[in-house]
C-alpha positions, 0 to 999 in steps of 0.5 A, spaced: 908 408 943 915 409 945 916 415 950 920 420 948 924 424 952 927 430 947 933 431 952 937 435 947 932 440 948 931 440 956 939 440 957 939 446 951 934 449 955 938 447 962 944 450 958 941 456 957 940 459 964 946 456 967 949 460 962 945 467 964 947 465 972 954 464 970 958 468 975 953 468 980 955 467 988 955 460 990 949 455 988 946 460 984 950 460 979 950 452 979 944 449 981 939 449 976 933 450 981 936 455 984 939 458 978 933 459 975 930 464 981 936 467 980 936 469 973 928 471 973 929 475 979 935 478 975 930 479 968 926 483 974 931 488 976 933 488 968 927 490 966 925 495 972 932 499 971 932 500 964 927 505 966 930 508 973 936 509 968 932 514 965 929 518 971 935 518 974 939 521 968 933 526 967 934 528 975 942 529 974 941 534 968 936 537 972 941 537 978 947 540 973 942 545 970 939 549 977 946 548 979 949 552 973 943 556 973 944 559 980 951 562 978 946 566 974 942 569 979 936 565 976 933 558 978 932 552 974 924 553 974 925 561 972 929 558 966 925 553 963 920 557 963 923 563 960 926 558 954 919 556 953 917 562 953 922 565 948 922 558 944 929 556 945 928 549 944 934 546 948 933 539 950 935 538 957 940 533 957 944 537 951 944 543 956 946 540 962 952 537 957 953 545 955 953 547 963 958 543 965 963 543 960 962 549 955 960 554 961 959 560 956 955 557 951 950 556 957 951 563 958 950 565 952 942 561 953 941 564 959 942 571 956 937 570 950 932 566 955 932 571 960 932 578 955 
């Protein structure tokens, strides 16, 4: 039986991850053992980050929300549990949006949360 190669795969295959290391500094975005280190390390980080995105935006309106918070004489804590109480359902990016861009709007919540 005559051996078979089934180069336009491996080179379909070679292609591929030369295309995802394209741009990278020096033998890494070239050399195919090195591209592939590269690239899988790279997924990794993809992977990893995806999540921290969404820890990092959720500490940033925490941030935004106690800074705006305090100009009202109260504290993050204090106003997410008179929201909870008071059953204002206003997720935390939507109000951290009105924190900074809408200032009276917060008032407004803050007012009704702390009545």
């Amino acid at each position: 039986m005559p051996r078979a190669k089934n180069a336009v795969a491996s080179r379909a295959r070679r292609k591929k991850v030369l295309k995802r290391a394209k741009g990278m500094w020096g033998n890494r975005g070239n050399v195919l053992t090195t591209a592939k280190h590269a690239v899988d390390k790279a997924a990794q980080y993809q992977y990893r980050d995806r999540r921290q995105k969404k820890r990092n935006f959720r500490a940033l309106w925490i941030t935004r929300i106690n800074a705006a918070a305090r100009l009202y004489g109260t504290t993050y804590s204090k106003l997410i549990a008179a929201m909870t109480e008071k059953n204002i359902e206003i997720n935390r990016k939507s109000l951290a949006e009105l924190a900074v861009k809408d200032i009276q709007a917060f008032e407004a919540v803050v007012k009704a949360a702390l009545a």
